[in-house]
N, C-alpha and C positions, 0 to 999 in steps of 0.2 A: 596165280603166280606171275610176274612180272618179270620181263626177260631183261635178267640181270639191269634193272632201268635202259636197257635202251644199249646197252654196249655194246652187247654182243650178238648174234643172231644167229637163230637154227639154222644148222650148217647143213642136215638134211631133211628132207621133207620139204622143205620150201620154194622149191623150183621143179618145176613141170619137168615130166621124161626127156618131153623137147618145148624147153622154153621158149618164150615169146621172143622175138627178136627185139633188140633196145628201139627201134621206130614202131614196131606193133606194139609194145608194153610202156610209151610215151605215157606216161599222167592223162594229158589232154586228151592222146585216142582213145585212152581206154573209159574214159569221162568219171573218174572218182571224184567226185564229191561237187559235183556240179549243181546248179542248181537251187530253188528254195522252197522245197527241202527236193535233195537229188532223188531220184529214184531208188528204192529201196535197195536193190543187188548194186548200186554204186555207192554205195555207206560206208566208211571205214571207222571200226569200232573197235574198242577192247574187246577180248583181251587180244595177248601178243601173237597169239596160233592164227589170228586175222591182221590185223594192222600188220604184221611183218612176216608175211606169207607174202611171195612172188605172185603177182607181179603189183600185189599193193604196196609193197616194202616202197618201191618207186615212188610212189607220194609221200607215204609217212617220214621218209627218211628227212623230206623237207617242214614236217608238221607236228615232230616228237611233243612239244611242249601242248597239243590238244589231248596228246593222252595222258602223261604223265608228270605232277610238279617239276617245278623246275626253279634253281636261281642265279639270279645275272649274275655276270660279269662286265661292270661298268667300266665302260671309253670314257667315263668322269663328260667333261659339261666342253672342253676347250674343242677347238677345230680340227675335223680330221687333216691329218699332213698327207695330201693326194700324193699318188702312186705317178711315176713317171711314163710318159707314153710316148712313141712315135706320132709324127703327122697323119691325119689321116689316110692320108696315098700312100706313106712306106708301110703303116699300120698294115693296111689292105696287099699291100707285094710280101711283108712279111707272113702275113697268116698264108698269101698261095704259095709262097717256097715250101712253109710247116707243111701245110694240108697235103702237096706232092710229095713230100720224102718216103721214102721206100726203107724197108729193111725186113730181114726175114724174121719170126717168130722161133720160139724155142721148140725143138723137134720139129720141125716144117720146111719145105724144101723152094717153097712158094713165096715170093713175096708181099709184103701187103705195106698200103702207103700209110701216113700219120692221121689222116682222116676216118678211114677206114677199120684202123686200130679204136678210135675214140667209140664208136658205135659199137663194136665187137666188147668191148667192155663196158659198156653199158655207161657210156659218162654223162654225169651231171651236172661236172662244170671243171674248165681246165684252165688257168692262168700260169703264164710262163713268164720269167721275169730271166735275163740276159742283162748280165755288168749293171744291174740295178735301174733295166727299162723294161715295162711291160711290154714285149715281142708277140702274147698270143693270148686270146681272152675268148672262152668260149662256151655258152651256157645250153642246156639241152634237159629235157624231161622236166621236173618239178621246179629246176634251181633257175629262179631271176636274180637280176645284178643286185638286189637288196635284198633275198633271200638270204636264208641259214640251212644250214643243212649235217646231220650227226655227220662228226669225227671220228665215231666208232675209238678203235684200241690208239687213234693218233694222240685221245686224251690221256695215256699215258705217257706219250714223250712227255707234253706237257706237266705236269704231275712230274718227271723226270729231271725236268730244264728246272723247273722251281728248286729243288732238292740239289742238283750240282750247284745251286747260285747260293742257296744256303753254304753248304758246304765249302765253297770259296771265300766264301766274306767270312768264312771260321761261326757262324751260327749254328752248325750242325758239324758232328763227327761222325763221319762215315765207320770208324771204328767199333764204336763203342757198340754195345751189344741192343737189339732192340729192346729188350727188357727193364733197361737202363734210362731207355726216355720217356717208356710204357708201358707200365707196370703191371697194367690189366690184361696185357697177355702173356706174365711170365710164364705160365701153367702150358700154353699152349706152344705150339711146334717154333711159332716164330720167337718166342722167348729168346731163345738162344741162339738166332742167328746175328749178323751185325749187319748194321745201316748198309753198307757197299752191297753186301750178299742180297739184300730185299731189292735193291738200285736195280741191280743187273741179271735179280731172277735165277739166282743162283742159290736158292734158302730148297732145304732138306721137306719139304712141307708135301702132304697129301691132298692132292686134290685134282679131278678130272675132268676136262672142257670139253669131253667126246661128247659130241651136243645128239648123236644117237642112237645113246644110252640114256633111258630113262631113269636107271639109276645114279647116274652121275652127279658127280660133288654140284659140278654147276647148278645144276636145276634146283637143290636143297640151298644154296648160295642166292637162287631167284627169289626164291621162296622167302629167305630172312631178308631180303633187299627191299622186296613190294613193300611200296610206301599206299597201300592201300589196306583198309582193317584185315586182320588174320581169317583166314575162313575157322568157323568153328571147330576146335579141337585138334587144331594143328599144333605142333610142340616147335621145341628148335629157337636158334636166335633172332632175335628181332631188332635187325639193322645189318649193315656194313660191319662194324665194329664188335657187335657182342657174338657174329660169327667169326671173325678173326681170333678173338680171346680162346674157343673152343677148336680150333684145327690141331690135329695129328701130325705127328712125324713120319717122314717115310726118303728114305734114303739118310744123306750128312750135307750138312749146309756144308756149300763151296765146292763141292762135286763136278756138278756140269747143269747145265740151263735148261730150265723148264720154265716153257713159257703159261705162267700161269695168273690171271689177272689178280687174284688174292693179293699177290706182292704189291701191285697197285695201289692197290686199297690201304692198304699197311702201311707205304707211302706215306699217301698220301694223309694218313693220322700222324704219323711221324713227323711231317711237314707243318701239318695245322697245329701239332703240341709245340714245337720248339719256334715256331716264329707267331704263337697267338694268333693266329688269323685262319681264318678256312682257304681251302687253296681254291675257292670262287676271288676272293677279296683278295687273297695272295695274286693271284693272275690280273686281275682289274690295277693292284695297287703296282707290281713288276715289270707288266705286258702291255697288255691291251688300254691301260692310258698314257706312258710314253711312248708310245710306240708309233702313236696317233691312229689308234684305230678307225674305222669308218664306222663300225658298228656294234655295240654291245652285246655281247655272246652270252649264251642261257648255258646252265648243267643242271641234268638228272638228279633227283637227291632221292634219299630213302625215307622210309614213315620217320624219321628224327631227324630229318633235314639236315643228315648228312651228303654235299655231296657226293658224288661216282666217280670216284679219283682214276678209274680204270676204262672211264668208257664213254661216263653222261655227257660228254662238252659238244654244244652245236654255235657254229659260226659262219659270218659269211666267208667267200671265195679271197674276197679281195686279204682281208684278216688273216685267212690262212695263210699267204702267200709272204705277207707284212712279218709271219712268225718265222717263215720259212729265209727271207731275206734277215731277219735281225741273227739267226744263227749259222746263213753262209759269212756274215758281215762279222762271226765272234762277236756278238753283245754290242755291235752299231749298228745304230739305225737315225738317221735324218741329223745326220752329224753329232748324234750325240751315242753315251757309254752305254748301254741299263744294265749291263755286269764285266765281269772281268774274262777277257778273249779265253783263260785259262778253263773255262765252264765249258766251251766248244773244243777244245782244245784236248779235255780228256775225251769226251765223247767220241770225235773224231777218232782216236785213238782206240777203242773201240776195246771188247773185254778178249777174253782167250779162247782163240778161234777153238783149240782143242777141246774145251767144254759145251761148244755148239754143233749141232746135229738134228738131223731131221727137217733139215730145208733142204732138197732138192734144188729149187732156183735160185737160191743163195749160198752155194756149193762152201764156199770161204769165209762164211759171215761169220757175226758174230753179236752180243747184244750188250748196248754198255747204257746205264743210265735211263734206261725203257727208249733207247733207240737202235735201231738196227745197222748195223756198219756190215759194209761189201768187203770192204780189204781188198779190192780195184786200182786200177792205174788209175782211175781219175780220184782216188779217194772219197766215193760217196756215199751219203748213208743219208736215212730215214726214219720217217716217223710212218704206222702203217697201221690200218683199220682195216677190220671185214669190210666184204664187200664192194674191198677195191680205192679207199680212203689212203690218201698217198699226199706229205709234203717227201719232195724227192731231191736233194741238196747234193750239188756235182759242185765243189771245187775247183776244179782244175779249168771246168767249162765256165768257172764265174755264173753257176746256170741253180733256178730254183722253179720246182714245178710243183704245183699246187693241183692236189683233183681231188672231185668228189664225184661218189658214182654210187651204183644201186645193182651192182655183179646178181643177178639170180641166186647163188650162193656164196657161202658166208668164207668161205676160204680163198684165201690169199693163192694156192697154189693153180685155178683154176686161171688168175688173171694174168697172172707173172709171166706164164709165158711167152705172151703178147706186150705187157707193159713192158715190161726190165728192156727188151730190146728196143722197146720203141724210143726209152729216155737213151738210151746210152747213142741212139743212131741222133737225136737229138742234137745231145751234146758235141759228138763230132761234128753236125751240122752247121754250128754257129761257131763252132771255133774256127772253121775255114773257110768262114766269112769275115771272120776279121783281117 
């Protein structure tokens, strides 16, 4: 069984009673994969109960494409268009004002600086972009400046950003019923919901992420996903797609938000039927070559080389931050359009707070287009992955932070109460600097 390719990660079990610290649980100290050939208990191997068990998750998170196929997403052949930077000497005063900032955590009476937050959440790599200058660049555990590293569930905003660009340029109608664009899952739960409803994860559909539950949807969803041969005499669908066809009803589309990656997925077919393209090639042909990326990003695919429209996308830091900046920017980037500001525009806008529930640290959120909106005085919202995968877009602050990390576990609620404050003390940091 193949953990959901790569998206999403045992939420429990995979982290020690008392986890290793992010300097003891370093890649390099803990020496995985060193070596030719490493020492045998330094191996990291399939299946996923090893590779993405703490504290090996740490390495593999930078190494997904040794275990699992994978296919690019091409920057095409033209030159990266580099990222803007300070001088090396403001570089250096900027990163020690970041690294000194202080701010208190959520439930915490203590304060703790910006530095000190990066190691507590285990980071693996943080770029911070200010009015469209790189202010803070900083890599740690597996991730080098040319590394890739999973986006985890961020690959749904993406998947998401494709779909509202469709939908603006009138390629897609958010209306119309999914049924109507894809036929081979009328029978099934999502049949009868509509394009918006799958957008914002608001569709009536059964299915459960409680990663532990061994009987949960998830794990039968790993199971049809592994793009490795079937073990013998296992039944069920076999792919991304021919499990969506067979999903149940439970609840009424349009109700309230369950965040469930299946819609993802659903998507992200919905995406690749109405614009001919797979949303790897849809991103290469949209993104990542005007955008001028630095470097060609890989996705998860399944045994029919579907990609993992919910999860498989691995890329570097700089990229991330490049996506994060073309959507503070509404659809500009490097003087030029690559969609219409109206695509950021709704998102920002964000879906109805009243159908969102069960975030504690996101008290007022909401979820629009597989992005997550605060409904905050500075207006910011997010793209967000287990394990602590954050583009984090403030408005107000002109401000885009970019991370990748490797949290011990797979939930968002264990990190948030250290990150959320740490961006938002951030963002008043630099505003009162100007």
């Amino acid at each position: 069984m193949v953990l959901l390719a790569t998206g999403v990660a045992l939420a429990t079990g995979n982290a020690e009673a008392q986890p290793l610290s992010a300097q003891d649980s370093d890649p390099a100290v803990m020496g995985w994969m060193q070596g030719f050939p490493p020492p045998e208990d330094k191996i990291i191997t399939q299946p996923e109960s090893v590779y993405f068990s703490f504290p090996r998750l740490r390495w593999s998170v930078c190494h997904l494409r040794e275990f699992l196929p994978t296919e690019e997403i091409s920057r095409g052949l033209n030159a990266p268009v580099p990222l803007t930077y300070p001088s090396p000497v403001e570089f250096a005063d900027l990163r020690a004002g970041i690294d000194g900032l202080t701010f208190v955590p959520m439930g915490q009476d203590q304060p703790m600086t910006w530095e000190a937050s990066l190691y507590a959440n285990y980071t693996d790599g943080i770029l911070v972009l200010h009015k469209g200058r790189v202010i803070y660049e900083r890599y740690f555990g597996c991730l080098t400046e040319d590394g890739k590293h999973a986006a985890m569930s961020m690959t749904k905003s993406v998947t998401g950003l494709l779909a509202e660009i469709l939908v603006a340029e009138g390629t897609l109608d958010d209306s119309r019923l999914v049924r109507d664009l894809i036929p081979e899952v009328a029978g099934s739960a999502f049949g009868s919901a509509t394009v918006r409803q799958v957008m914002d994860m608001t569709t009536g559909v059964r299915f459960s992420e409680d990663y532990a539950d061994p009987a949960a949807d998830i794990w039968s969803y790993s199971a049809a996903a592994s793009p490795f041969p079937k073990p013998e005499g296992q039944d069920g669908p076999d792919g991304y797609w021919e499990y969506l066809a067979q999903v149940q009803p439970e609840g009424r589309h349009g109700e309230a938000f369950h965040y469930r990656t299946i819609n993802s997925d659903m998507l992200g077919w919905i995406v690749s039927r109405v614009s001919g393209q797979s949303v790897t090639a849809l991103a290469s042909a949209r993104l990542w070559r005007p955008m001028g990326a630095e470097q060609d990003a890989y996705q998860t695919v399944d045994g029919k080389g579907v990609p993992f429209a919910g999860g498989g996308l691995n890329l570097g830091l700089r990229d991330l931050a490049r996506l994060g900046l073309l959507v503070l920017d509404e659809g500009m980037i490097n003087g030029r359009r690559l969609f219409p500001a109206e695509v950021i525009q709704r998102i920002r806008a964000g879906g109805d707070p009243t159908k969102f529930s069960g975030y504690p640290t996101i008290p007022n959120g909401s979820y629009k287009s597989q992005w997550w909106v605060f409904h905050d005085d500075h207006g910011a919202f997010a793209a967000r992955g287990v394990h602590g995968q954050t583009i984090y877009v403030d408005p107000a602050a002109d401000m885009v932070i970019a991370r990748f990390a490797s949290f011990p576990t797979a939930s968002n609620s264990g990190i948030d109460p250290t990150s959320l404050p740490a961006y938002r003390a951030l963002a008043d940091y630099v505003m009162k600097q100007n």
